[in-house]
matplotlib code that plots the C-alpha trace (Angstrom):
import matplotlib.pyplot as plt

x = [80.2, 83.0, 85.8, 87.6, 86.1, 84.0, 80.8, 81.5, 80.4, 83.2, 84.2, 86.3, 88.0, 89.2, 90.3, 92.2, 93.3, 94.2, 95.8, 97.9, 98.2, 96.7, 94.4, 90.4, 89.4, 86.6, 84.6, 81.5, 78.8, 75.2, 73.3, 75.3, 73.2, 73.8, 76.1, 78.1, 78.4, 79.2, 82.0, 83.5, 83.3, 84.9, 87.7, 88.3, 88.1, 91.4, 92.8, 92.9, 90.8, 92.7, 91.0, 90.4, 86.5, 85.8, 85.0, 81.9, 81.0, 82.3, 80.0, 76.8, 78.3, 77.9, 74.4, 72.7, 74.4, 72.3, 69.5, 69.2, 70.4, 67.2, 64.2, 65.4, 68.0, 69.0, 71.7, 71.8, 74.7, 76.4, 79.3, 77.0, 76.0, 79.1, 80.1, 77.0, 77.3, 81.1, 80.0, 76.4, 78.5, 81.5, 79.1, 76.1, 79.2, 80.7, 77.3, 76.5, 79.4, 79.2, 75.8, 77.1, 80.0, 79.3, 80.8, 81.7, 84.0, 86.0, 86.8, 87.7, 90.1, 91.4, 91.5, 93.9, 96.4, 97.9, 99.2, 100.4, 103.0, 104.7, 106.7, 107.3, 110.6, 112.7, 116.4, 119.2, 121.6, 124.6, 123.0, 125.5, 122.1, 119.5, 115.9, 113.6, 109.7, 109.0, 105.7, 106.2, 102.8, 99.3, 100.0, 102.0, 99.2, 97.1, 98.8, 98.9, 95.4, 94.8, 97.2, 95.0, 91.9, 92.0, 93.4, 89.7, 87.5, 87.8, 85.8, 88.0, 88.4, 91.5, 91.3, 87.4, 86.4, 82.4, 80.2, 81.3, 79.6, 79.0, 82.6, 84.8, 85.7, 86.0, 88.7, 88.1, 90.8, 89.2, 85.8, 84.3, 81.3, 79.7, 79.7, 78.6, 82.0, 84.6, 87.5, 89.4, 93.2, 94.4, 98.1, 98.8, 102.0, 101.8, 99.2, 97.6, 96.5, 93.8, 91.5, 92.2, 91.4, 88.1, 87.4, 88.5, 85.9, 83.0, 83.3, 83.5, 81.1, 78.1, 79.7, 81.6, 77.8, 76.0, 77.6, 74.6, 77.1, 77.9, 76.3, 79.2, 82.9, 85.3, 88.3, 92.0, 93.9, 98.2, 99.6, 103.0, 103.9, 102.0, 99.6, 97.6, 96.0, 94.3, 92.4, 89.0, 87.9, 88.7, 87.3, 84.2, 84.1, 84.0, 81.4, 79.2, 79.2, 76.1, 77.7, 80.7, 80.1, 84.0, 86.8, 90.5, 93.7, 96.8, 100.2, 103.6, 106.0, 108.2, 110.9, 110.4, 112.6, 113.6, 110.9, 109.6, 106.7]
y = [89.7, 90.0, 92.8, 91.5, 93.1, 95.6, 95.8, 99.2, 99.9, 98.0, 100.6, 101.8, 98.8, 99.2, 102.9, 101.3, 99.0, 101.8, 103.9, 101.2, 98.3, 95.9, 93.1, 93.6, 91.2, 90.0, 86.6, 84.9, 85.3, 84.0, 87.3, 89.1, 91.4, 92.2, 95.0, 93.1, 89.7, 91.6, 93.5, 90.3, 89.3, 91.7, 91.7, 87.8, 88.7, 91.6, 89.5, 91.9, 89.3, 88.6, 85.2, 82.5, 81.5, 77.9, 77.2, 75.8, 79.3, 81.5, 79.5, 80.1, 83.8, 83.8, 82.4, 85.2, 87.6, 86.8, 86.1, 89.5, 91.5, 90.1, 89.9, 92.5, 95.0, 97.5, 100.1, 103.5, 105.1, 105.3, 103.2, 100.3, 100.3, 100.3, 97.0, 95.6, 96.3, 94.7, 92.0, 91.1, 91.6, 89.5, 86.5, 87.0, 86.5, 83.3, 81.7, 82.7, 81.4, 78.1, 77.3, 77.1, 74.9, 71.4, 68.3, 67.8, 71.2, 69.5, 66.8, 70.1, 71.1, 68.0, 67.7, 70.5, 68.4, 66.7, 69.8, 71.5, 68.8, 70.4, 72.7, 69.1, 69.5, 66.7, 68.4, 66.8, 65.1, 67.4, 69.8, 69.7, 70.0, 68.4, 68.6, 65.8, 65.1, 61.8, 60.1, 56.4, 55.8, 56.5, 58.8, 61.0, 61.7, 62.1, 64.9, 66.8, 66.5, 68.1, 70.6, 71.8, 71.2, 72.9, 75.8, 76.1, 74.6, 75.2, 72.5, 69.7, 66.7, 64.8, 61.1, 61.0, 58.6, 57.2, 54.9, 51.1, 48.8, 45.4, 44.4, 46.6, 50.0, 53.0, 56.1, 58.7, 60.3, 63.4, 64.4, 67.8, 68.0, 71.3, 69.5, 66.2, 64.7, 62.2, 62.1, 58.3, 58.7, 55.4, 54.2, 52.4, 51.0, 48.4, 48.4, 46.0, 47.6, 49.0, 46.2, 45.9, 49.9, 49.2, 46.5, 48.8, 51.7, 49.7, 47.6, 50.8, 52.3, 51.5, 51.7, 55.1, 57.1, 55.2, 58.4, 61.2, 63.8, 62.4, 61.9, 61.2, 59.9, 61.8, 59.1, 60.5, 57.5, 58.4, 56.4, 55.7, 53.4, 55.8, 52.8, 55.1, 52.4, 51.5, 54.7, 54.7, 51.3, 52.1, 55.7, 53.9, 51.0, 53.3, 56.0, 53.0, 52.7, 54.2, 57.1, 57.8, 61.3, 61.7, 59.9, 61.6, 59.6, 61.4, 59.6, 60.3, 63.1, 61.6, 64.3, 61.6, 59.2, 57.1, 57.5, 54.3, 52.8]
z = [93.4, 96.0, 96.0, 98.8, 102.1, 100.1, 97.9, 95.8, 92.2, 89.9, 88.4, 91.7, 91.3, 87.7, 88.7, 91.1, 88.8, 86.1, 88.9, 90.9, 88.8, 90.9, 89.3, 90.4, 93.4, 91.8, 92.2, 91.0, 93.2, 92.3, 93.3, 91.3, 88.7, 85.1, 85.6, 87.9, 86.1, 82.9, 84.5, 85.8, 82.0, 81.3, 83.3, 82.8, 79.1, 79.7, 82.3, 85.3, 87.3, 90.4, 90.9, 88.6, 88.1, 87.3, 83.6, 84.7, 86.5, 83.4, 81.5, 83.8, 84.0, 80.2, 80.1, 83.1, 81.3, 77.9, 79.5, 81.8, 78.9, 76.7, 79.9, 82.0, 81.0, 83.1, 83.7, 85.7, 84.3, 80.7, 81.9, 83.7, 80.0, 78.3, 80.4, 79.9, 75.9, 75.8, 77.6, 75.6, 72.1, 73.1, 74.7, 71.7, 69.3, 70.7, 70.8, 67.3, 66.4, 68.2, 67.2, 63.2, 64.2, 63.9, 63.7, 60.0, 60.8, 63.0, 59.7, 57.6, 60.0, 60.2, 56.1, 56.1, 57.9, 55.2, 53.4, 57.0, 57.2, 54.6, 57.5, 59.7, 60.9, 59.8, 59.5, 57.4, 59.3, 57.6, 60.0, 63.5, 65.7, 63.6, 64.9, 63.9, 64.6, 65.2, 65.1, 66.2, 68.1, 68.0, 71.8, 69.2, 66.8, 69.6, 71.4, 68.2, 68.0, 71.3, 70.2, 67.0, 68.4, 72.2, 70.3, 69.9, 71.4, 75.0, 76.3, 74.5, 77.0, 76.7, 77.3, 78.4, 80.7, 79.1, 80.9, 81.4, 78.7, 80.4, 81.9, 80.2, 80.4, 77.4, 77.1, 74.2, 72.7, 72.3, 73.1, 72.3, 74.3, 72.6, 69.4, 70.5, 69.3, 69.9, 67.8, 67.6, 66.8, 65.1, 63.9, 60.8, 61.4, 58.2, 55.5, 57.2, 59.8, 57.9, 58.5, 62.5, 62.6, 60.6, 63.4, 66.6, 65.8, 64.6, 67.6, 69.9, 68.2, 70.6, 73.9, 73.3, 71.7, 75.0, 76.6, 76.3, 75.7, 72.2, 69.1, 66.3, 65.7, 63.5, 62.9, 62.6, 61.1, 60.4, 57.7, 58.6, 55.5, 53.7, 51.8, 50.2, 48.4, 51.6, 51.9, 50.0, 51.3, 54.8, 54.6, 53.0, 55.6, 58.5, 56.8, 56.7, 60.8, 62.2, 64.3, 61.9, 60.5, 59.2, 58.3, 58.0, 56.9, 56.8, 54.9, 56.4, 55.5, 52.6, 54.6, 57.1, 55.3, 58.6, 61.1, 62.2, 60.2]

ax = plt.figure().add_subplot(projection="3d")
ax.plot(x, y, z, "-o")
ax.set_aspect("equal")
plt.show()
Protein backbone atom coordinates (compact mmCIF):
# COMPACT_ATOMS: atom_id res chain seq x y z
CA UNK A 1 0.00 0.00 0.00
CA UNK A 2 1.59 3.26 -1.14
CA UNK A 3 0.44 6.86 0.18
CA UNK A 4 2.64 8.71 -1.99
CA UNK A 5 6.07 9.23 -0.05
CA UNK A 6 4.57 7.91 3.28
CA UNK A 7 3.51 4.65 4.94
CA UNK A 8 0.95 6.01 7.78
CA UNK A 9 -2.16 4.24 9.10
CA UNK A 10 -5.03 4.94 6.26
CA UNK A 11 -7.00 6.52 8.27
CA UNK A 12 -4.69 9.83 8.19
CA UNK A 13 -5.27 9.82 4.84
CA UNK A 14 -9.06 9.86 4.82
CA UNK A 15 -8.88 12.72 7.56
CA UNK A 16 -7.06 14.40 5.18
CA UNK A 17 -9.27 13.57 2.77
CA UNK A 18 -12.46 14.70 5.02
CA UNK A 19 -10.50 17.81 5.99
CA UNK A 20 -9.02 19.02 2.59
CA UNK A 21 -10.79 17.34 -0.10
CA UNK A 22 -8.10 15.69 -1.65
CA UNK A 23 -8.58 12.01 -3.05
CA UNK A 24 -6.32 9.28 -0.86
CA UNK A 25 -3.01 8.37 -2.73
CA UNK A 26 -3.51 4.98 -2.49
CA UNK A 27 -2.16 1.92 -4.64
CA UNK A 28 -2.17 -1.83 -4.73
CA UNK A 29 0.77 -3.14 -3.36
CA UNK A 30 1.16 -7.10 -2.84
CA UNK A 31 2.41 -6.90 0.91
CA UNK A 32 -0.34 -5.06 1.78
CA UNK A 33 -2.35 -6.73 4.86
CA UNK A 34 -6.02 -7.02 5.52
CA UNK A 35 -6.58 -3.69 6.95
CA UNK A 36 -4.76 -2.10 4.29
CA UNK A 37 -6.27 -3.90 1.21
CA UNK A 38 -9.75 -3.44 2.68
CA UNK A 39 -9.24 0.23 3.05
CA UNK A 40 -8.20 0.52 -0.55
CA UNK A 41 -11.64 -1.26 -1.18
CA UNK A 42 -13.04 0.95 0.36
CA UNK A 43 -12.04 3.83 -0.99
CA UNK A 44 -12.25 2.48 -4.74
CA UNK A 45 -15.80 1.59 -3.63
CA UNK A 46 -16.58 5.72 -2.55
CA UNK A 47 -14.35 6.87 -5.13
CA UNK A 48 -11.81 8.99 -3.24
CA UNK A 49 -9.03 6.75 -4.76
CA UNK A 50 -6.64 9.06 -6.36
CA UNK A 51 -5.20 6.28 -8.72
CA UNK A 52 -6.96 3.83 -10.70
CA UNK A 53 -6.10 -0.02 -9.80
CA UNK A 54 -6.33 -2.44 -12.71
CA UNK A 55 -9.47 -4.58 -12.82
CA UNK A 56 -7.31 -7.47 -12.75
CA UNK A 57 -5.71 -6.13 -9.29
CA UNK A 58 -9.21 -5.05 -7.70
CA UNK A 59 -10.16 -8.46 -8.36
CA UNK A 60 -6.97 -10.18 -6.61
CA UNK A 61 -7.64 -7.25 -3.93
CA UNK A 62 -11.12 -8.80 -3.54
CA UNK A 63 -10.00 -12.44 -3.25
CA UNK A 64 -6.86 -11.62 -0.17
CA UNK A 65 -9.33 -9.74 1.40
CA UNK A 66 -11.78 -12.96 1.73
CA UNK A 67 -9.41 -15.07 2.23
CA UNK A 68 -7.41 -13.09 5.38
CA UNK A 69 -10.77 -12.16 6.70
CA UNK A 70 -11.70 -16.20 7.06
CA UNK A 71 -7.78 -17.72 8.00
CA UNK A 72 -6.34 -14.89 9.64
CA UNK A 73 -8.40 -11.99 10.81
CA UNK A 74 -6.99 -9.38 12.55
CA UNK A 75 -7.46 -5.75 13.59
CA UNK A 76 -5.96 -3.49 16.49
CA UNK A 77 -8.31 -0.90 16.68
CA UNK A 78 -12.34 -0.55 16.31
CA UNK A 79 -11.85 1.40 13.05
CA UNK A 80 -9.18 -1.20 11.45
CA UNK A 81 -12.36 -3.31 12.06
CA UNK A 82 -14.95 -1.25 10.80
CA UNK A 83 -12.96 -1.11 7.21
CA UNK A 84 -12.27 -4.55 7.39
CA UNK A 85 -16.19 -5.20 8.15
CA UNK A 86 -17.39 -2.79 5.01
CA UNK A 87 -15.01 -4.27 2.97
CA UNK A 88 -15.73 -8.35 3.85
CA UNK A 89 -19.75 -7.52 3.55
CA UNK A 90 -19.50 -5.59 0.32
CA UNK A 91 -16.96 -8.35 -1.35
CA UNK A 92 -18.88 -11.70 0.56
CA UNK A 93 -22.10 -10.07 -1.18
CA UNK A 94 -20.90 -9.74 -4.74
CA UNK A 95 -19.58 -13.22 -4.71
CA UNK A 96 -22.73 -14.56 -3.22
CA UNK A 97 -24.34 -13.07 -5.60
CA UNK A 98 -22.32 -14.06 -8.63
CA UNK A 99 -22.10 -17.59 -7.71
CA UNK A 100 -26.21 -17.90 -8.26
CA UNK A 101 -25.98 -16.11 -11.56
CA UNK A 102 -25.72 -18.36 -14.37
CA UNK A 103 -26.11 -18.41 -17.79
CA UNK A 104 -29.82 -19.09 -18.44
CA UNK A 105 -30.06 -15.47 -16.44
CA UNK A 106 -28.47 -13.81 -19.00
CA UNK A 107 -31.57 -15.32 -21.63
CA UNK A 108 -34.18 -13.92 -18.96
CA UNK A 109 -32.80 -10.64 -19.19
CA UNK A 110 -32.71 -10.83 -22.58
CA UNK A 111 -36.55 -12.20 -22.74
CA UNK A 112 -37.58 -8.99 -21.30
CA UNK A 113 -36.42 -7.14 -24.33
CA UNK A 114 -39.24 -7.59 -26.41
CA UNK A 115 -41.73 -5.73 -24.09
CA UNK A 116 -38.88 -2.84 -23.30
CA UNK A 117 -39.19 -1.70 -26.88
CA UNK A 118 -42.40 -0.44 -26.12
CA UNK A 119 -40.47 3.20 -25.11
CA UNK A 120 -38.22 2.89 -28.65
CA UNK A 121 -38.14 6.20 -29.82
CA UNK A 122 -39.56 6.40 -33.22
CA UNK A 123 -41.19 10.12 -33.27
CA UNK A 124 -43.93 11.10 -35.92
CA UNK A 125 -42.70 12.90 -38.58
CA UNK A 126 -45.43 15.97 -37.74
CA UNK A 127 -42.89 16.48 -35.01
CA UNK A 128 -40.38 19.58 -36.42
CA UNK A 129 -37.21 17.58 -34.72
CA UNK A 130 -38.28 13.99 -34.93
CA UNK A 131 -35.93 11.57 -33.17
CA UNK A 132 -35.90 8.04 -34.67
CA UNK A 133 -33.92 4.69 -33.54
CA UNK A 134 -32.87 2.89 -36.24
CA UNK A 135 -31.72 -0.65 -36.30
CA UNK A 136 -30.47 -1.51 -39.84
CA UNK A 137 -27.60 -4.02 -38.98
CA UNK A 138 -26.64 -6.66 -36.81
CA UNK A 139 -23.53 -3.86 -35.30
CA UNK A 140 -26.76 -2.05 -34.10
CA UNK A 141 -28.26 -4.90 -32.10
CA UNK A 142 -24.96 -5.57 -30.88
CA UNK A 143 -24.07 -2.29 -29.26
CA UNK A 144 -27.38 -2.46 -27.41
CA UNK A 145 -26.45 -5.60 -26.20
CA UNK A 146 -23.29 -4.31 -24.61
CA UNK A 147 -25.29 -1.60 -23.38
CA UNK A 148 -27.76 -3.94 -21.13
CA UNK A 149 -25.42 -6.35 -20.41
CA UNK A 150 -21.97 -4.32 -19.14
CA UNK A 151 -24.48 -2.50 -17.06
CA UNK A 152 -23.80 -5.59 -15.16
CA UNK A 153 -21.52 -7.56 -15.60
CA UNK A 154 -18.28 -5.95 -15.37
CA UNK A 155 -16.13 -8.32 -16.97
CA UNK A 156 -18.25 -8.38 -20.36
CA UNK A 157 -15.75 -8.45 -23.32
CA UNK A 158 -16.79 -6.83 -26.42
CA UNK A 159 -15.82 -8.44 -29.67
CA UNK A 160 -13.56 -11.35 -28.04
CA UNK A 161 -10.80 -12.54 -29.89
CA UNK A 162 -10.94 -16.93 -29.28
CA UNK A 163 -8.29 -19.23 -30.41
CA UNK A 164 -7.79 -19.80 -34.43
CA UNK A 165 -9.62 -23.12 -35.53
CA UNK A 166 -7.49 -24.56 -38.40
CA UNK A 167 -7.06 -21.45 -40.98
CA UNK A 168 -9.61 -19.24 -39.85
CA UNK A 169 -9.99 -16.94 -37.19
CA UNK A 170 -13.23 -16.33 -34.58
CA UNK A 171 -14.71 -12.88 -32.96
CA UNK A 172 -17.47 -13.14 -30.25
CA UNK A 173 -19.89 -10.64 -29.85
CA UNK A 174 -20.15 -10.75 -26.43
CA UNK A 175 -18.34 -12.91 -24.00
CA UNK A 176 -18.96 -13.01 -20.30
CA UNK A 177 -16.19 -14.74 -18.83
CA UNK A 178 -17.66 -15.19 -15.08
CA UNK A 179 -20.42 -17.06 -16.59
CA UNK A 180 -18.72 -19.01 -19.10
CA UNK A 181 -20.82 -17.26 -21.83
CA UNK A 182 -20.78 -15.96 -25.27
CA UNK A 183 -23.66 -14.16 -26.54
CA UNK A 184 -24.10 -14.29 -30.77
CA UNK A 185 -26.02 -11.27 -32.07
CA UNK A 186 -27.78 -12.18 -35.44
CA UNK A 187 -29.91 -10.03 -38.10
CA UNK A 188 -32.90 -11.22 -39.83
CA UNK A 189 -33.23 -8.92 -42.56
CA UNK A 190 -35.89 -11.29 -44.63
CA UNK A 191 -37.64 -14.39 -43.37
CA UNK A 192 -35.24 -16.14 -44.87
CA UNK A 193 -32.60 -15.55 -43.12
CA UNK A 194 -33.68 -17.89 -40.56
CA UNK A 195 -32.19 -20.81 -42.10
CA UNK A 196 -28.56 -18.99 -42.83
CA UNK A 197 -28.57 -17.94 -38.97
CA UNK A 198 -29.35 -21.68 -37.99
CA UNK A 199 -26.28 -22.53 -40.18
CA UNK A 200 -23.82 -19.60 -38.80
CA UNK A 201 -24.06 -20.77 -35.08
CA UNK A 202 -24.10 -24.49 -35.51
CA UNK A 203 -21.12 -24.13 -37.62
CA UNK A 204 -19.33 -21.84 -35.02
CA UNK A 205 -20.30 -23.73 -32.53
CA UNK A 206 -17.08 -25.81 -32.03
CA UNK A 207 -14.43 -23.31 -32.68
CA UNK A 208 -16.00 -20.44 -30.46
CA UNK A 209 -16.50 -23.26 -26.93
CA UNK A 210 -12.65 -24.50 -27.98
CA UNK A 211 -11.93 -21.30 -25.99
CA UNK A 212 -11.52 -22.66 -22.14
CA UNK A 213 -13.13 -19.59 -20.82
CA UNK A 214 -16.55 -20.75 -22.30
CA UNK A 215 -18.92 -23.30 -21.85
CA UNK A 216 -22.43 -22.05 -23.55
CA UNK A 217 -23.99 -19.70 -26.37
CA UNK A 218 -27.04 -17.56 -25.61
CA UNK A 219 -28.26 -16.42 -29.33
CA UNK A 220 -29.82 -12.86 -29.73
CA UNK A 221 -31.61 -13.02 -33.11
CA UNK A 222 -33.66 -9.30 -34.25
CA UNK A 223 -36.41 -9.83 -36.49
CA UNK A 224 -36.59 -6.97 -38.71
CA UNK A 225 -39.55 -8.17 -40.94
CA UNK A 226 -40.90 -9.35 -37.92
CA UNK A 227 -41.68 -13.31 -39.41
CA UNK A 228 -42.75 -14.48 -36.34
CA UNK A 229 -43.66 -17.60 -37.95
CA UNK A 230 -40.08 -18.38 -38.16
CA UNK A 231 -39.49 -18.44 -34.47
CA UNK A 232 -40.23 -21.93 -32.95
CA UNK A 233 -38.27 -23.97 -35.54
CA UNK A 234 -35.38 -21.81 -35.38
CA UNK A 235 -35.50 -21.50 -31.49
CA UNK A 236 -35.78 -25.36 -31.59
CA UNK A 237 -33.06 -25.92 -34.34
CA UNK A 238 -30.54 -23.99 -32.39
CA UNK A 239 -31.56 -25.59 -28.71
CA UNK A 240 -30.69 -28.79 -30.44
CA UNK A 241 -26.73 -27.57 -30.89
CA UNK A 242 -24.61 -29.04 -28.29
CA UNK A 243 -23.48 -25.74 -26.47
CA UNK A 244 -26.75 -23.71 -27.12
CA UNK A 245 -28.22 -23.15 -23.64
CA UNK A 246 -30.63 -20.10 -24.89
CA UNK A 247 -32.19 -18.83 -27.65
CA UNK A 248 -33.79 -15.09 -27.77
CA UNK A 249 -35.63 -13.60 -30.96
CA UNK A 250 -36.92 -10.32 -30.71
CA UNK A 251 -39.57 -8.82 -33.75
CA UNK A 252 -39.37 -5.13 -34.70
CA UNK A 253 -41.16 -2.23 -33.17
CA UNK A 254 -44.52 -1.93 -35.36
CA UNK A 255 -43.70 2.12 -34.29
CA UNK A 256 -40.91 1.30 -36.57
CA UNK A 257 -43.06 1.51 -39.66
CA UNK A 258 -40.08 2.51 -42.15
CA UNK A 259 -36.91 1.25 -40.66
CA UNK A 260 -35.08 -0.89 -43.03
CA UNK A 261 -35.94 -4.61 -42.97
Amino acid sequence: MKFSSERLDPLYAYARNRVQGSKVPLDYVTKADLYELSFLDWAVRHEICALDPSSSQLAECKERILFQAATSLRFESAHQAAFILSSVNANLFHALSGSRLQSRHVTMVLENFQAAMKRWRWDSGQLKNPIRWSIGQEREVQDILWLILRSYFSDAIDEDTLPKFGHSSYKADLGIPSLKLIIEAKFAYSKDDFKNIEKEIQEDAVPYLRDIRYETITAFIYDAPASVQEHDVTKGALLQIPGVSGVVIVSRPSQLQNAPA
